[in-house]
N, C-alpha and C positions, 0 to 999 in steps of 0.2 A: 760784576754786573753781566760779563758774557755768558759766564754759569750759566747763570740764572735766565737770560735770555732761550740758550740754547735747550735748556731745560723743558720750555713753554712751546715749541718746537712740536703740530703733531703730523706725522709722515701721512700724506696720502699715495695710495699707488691707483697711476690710471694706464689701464689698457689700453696702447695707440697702435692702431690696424693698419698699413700701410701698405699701399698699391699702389703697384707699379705703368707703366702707360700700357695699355693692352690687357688690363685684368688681372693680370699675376700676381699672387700674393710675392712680397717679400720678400726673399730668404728662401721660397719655395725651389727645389728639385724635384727632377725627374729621372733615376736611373734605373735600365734596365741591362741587365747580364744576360748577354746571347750563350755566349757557350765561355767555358760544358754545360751543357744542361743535364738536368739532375739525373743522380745515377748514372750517367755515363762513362763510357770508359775509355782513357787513354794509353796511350803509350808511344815513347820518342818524343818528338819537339810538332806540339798543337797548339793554336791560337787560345787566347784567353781577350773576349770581346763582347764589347755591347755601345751602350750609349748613352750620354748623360748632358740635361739643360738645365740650367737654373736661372732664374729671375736676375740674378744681381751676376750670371757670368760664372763661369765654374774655373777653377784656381787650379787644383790637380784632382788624381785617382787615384788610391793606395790601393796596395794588393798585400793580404792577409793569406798566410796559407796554415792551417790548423791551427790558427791563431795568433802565430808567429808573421810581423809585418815581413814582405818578400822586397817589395819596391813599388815605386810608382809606377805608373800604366800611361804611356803615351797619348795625349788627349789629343782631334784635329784633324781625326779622318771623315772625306767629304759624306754624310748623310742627307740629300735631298729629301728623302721621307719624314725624317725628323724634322727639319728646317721649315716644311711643309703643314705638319704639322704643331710645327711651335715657334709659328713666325716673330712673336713680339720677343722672346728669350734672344741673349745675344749670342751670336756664334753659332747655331742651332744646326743650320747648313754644315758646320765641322764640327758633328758634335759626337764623332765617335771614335771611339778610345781600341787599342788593341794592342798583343805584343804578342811575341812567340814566347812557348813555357815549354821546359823540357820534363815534360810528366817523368820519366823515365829515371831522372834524378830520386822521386821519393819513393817510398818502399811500396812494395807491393797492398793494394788493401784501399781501403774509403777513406777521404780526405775529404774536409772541409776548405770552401773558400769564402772571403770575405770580400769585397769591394765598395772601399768607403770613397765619396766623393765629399769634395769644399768646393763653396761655394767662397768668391772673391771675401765677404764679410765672415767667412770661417764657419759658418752653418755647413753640416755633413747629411748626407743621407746613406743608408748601407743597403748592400743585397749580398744576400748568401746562397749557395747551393751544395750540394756535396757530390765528389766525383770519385770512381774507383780508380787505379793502377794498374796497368799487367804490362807486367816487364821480365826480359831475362835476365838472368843472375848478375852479368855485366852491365851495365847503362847504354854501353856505345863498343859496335864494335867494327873496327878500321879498314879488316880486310875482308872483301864480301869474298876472295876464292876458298876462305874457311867456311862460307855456309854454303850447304846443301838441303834440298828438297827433295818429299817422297810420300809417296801414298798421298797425292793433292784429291779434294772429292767437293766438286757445290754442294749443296741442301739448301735449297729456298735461297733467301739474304745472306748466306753465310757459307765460308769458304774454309775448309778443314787441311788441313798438313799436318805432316813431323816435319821438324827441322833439327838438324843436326851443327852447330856452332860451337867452333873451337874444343870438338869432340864429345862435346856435352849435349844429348839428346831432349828436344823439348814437342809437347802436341800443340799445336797453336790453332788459335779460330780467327777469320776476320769476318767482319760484320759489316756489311753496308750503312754509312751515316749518310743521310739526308745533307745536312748542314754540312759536311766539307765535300759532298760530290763524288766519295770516294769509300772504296773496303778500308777498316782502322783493325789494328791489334784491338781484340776484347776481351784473349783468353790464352794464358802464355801457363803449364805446366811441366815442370822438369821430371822428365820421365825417369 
């Protein structure tokens, strides 16, 4: 007889739209990836940051690099702008994420990143951008009375050298970034 009951049984599905106090859909996030921004180029240990709100509260940040998961991303640094802007989300005021990355680690060339947020109910939102490399043949090198500078020349935003490291001759360029306040490695060639 349960058979048979369960048989007579016909499924309906109903869409339930749920909002939150303040407007906010649900399960909605908000993340945005500050740097690197796209196309750009690093080298040595640079920040990987931005910022992320969600309606129900956000859980962590995974970090993806060419598609391989790296680690999570520190979430909790103070954002008044954010907070400001998205006063009914919780946390909103610390709602930015950042860690140091040592570019320098991966090979020369464009990489891909990824940056997946949860949300406390386990909803994700992602953001991607792709960043280039320029690095010297070593990663890290210990003793700066091994390196030497020669032939330094400005041109506009950009600042030219040879350098010579651990007798290995390379042409370098730096580049003025906006975003860290400062000339960055953009263009590292082993002479």
């Amino acid at each position: 007889m349960a058979m048979k009951f369960q048989s007579c049984i016909k499924w309906i599905t109903v869409g339930i739209l749920v909002i939150v106090a303040g407007g906010a859909w649900a399960g909605e996030i908000v993340l945005r990836l500050e740097e690197p921004t796209s196309g750009s180029i690093y080298s040595g240990v640079a920040n990987i940051r931005g910022w992320v709100v969600g309606s129900r509260g956000i859980n962590r940040v995974e970090l993806y690099i060419d598609g391989a998961y790296e680690s999570n991303i520190p979430v909790g640094g103070r954002r008044t702008d954010v907070g400001n802007d998205y006063p009914t989300y919780p946390n909103s005021a610390d709602s930015g994420f950042s860690m140091a990355f040592n570019y320098s680690e991966k090979v020369a060339g464009t990489h891909s990143i990824l940056v997946r947020a949860f949300d406390q109910d386990n909803a994700s939102k992602e953001a991607t951008t792709s960043f280039q490399v320029a690095r010297f043949e070593k990663p890290y090198f210990d003793d700066p009375s091994r390196v030497g500078l020669s032939n330094v020349k400005k041109d506009g935003n950009s600042i030219f050298y040879n350098m010579v490291v651990d007798g290995k001759s390379y042409s370098v360029r730096l580049d003025w970034r906006t975003e860290v306040q400062g000339y960055v490695l953009s263009r590292i060639v082993n002479n």
